[in-house]
N, C-alpha and C positions, 0 to 999 in steps of 0.2 A: 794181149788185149788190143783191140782196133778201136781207134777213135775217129770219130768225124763232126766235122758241123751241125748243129743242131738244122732241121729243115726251116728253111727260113733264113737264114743268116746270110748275111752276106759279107761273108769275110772272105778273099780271092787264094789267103795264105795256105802253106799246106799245113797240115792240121801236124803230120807225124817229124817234121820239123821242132812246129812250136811247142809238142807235146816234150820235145827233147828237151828247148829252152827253158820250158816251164822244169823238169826236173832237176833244171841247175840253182835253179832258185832254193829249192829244198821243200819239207815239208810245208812249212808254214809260208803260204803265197801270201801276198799283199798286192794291192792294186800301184802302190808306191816302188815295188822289187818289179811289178813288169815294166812299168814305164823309166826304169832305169834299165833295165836290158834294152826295151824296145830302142831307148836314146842311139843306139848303134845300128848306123845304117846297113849292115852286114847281117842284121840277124833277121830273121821270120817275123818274127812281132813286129818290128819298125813298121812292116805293110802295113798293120791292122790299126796305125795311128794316123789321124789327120795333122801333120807339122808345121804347117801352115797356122801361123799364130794368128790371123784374124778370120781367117775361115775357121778353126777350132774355137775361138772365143764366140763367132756365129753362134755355132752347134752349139756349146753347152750352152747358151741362153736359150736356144731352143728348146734346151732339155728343161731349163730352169725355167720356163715357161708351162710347159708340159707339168713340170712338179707341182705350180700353181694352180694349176685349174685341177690337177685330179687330185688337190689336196683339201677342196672346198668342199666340204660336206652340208647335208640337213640335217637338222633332230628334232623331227616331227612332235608336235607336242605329247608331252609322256602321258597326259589326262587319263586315254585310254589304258595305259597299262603303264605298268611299276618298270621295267625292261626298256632302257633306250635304246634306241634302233637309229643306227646313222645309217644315209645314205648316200651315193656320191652325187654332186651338185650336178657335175658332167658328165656325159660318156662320148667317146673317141665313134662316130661312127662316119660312114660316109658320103660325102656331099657331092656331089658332081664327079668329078674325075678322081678326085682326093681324101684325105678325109679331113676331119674339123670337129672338135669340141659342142656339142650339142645340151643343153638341158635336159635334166633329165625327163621332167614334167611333156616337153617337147616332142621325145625321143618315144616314149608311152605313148603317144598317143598317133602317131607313124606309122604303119602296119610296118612299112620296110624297114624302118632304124629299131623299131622293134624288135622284128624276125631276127634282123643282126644283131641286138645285144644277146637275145637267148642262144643264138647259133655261138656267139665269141665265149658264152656260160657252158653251153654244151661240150664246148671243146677245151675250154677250159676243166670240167669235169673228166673229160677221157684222158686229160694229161695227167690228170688228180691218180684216175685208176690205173694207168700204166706206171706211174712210179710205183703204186704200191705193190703192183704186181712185178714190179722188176726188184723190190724192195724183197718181197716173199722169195722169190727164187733165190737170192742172194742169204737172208738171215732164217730161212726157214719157214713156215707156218706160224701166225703170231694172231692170236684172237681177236686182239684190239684193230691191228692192221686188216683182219678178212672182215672184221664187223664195220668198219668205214668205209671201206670198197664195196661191199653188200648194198648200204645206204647211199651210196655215190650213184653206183648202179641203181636205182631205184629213181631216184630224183632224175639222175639222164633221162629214164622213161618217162618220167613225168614231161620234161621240158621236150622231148619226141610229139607226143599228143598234142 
């Protein structure tokens, strides 16, 4: 079996290294079992941590920042219908050179931050179908699995138009 970084990632380490370290850990991985391997500076993983204790406290506030705003949702009034529908308060799109947290109200009515949230849906849909299509090759033919790919595929066409 060959393994590699997901596209996008930007991890520098080799992948057929950590896949080793990761095997010593055992079946059952934990985020707590790698960051006790990674603690050795000798091994693959060490690279893929930031050690630095106030640049790493930075970053997760970042993250925990991040957790905030894409944790604020709406719940339009239910009047029209018995089914609550949340939605997210913010979307991640891009603003100048970078990107930044946008309303969503804001973001709808953009033609550009727009087109990007349905492009970031789209692709998010085609990761939807290749899992399940690597899922299929792997367990078989599964009804339930080809009837949500079927309708995955369907709506990608829709968000196409």
């Amino acid at each position: 079996m060959v393994y590699e970084w997901k596209y996008g990632t930007r991890f520098s380490a080799d992948i057929t290294i950590i896949m080793n370290e990761l095997k010593e850990i055992g079946e059952a991985i934990t985020p707590d079992k790698i960051i006790r391997i990674a603690r050795n500076k000798k091994t693959e993983l060490h690279k893929c941590f930031t050690w630095d204790d106030s640049e790493a406290a930075h970053l997760y506030r970042k993250e925990q920042a991040r957790n905030i705003i894409q944790s604020i949702v709406i719940i339009p009034d239910t009047d029209m219908d018995d089914s609550i529908k949340i939605i997210r308060a913010y979307e991640s799109v891009t603003v100048g050179k970078g990107k930044a947290y946008v309303s969503i109200g804001t973001v709808l009515r953009n033609d550009d931050w727009k087109d990007e949230l349905f492009s970031d849906i789209y692709s998010s849909i085609e990761q939807l179908i290749h899992k399940i299509e690597n899922l299929e090759d792997i367990c078989g033919d599964d009804h339930t699995m080809n009837n949500v790919k079927n309708r995955l595929v369907a709506v990608k066409e829709l968000i196409k138009e």
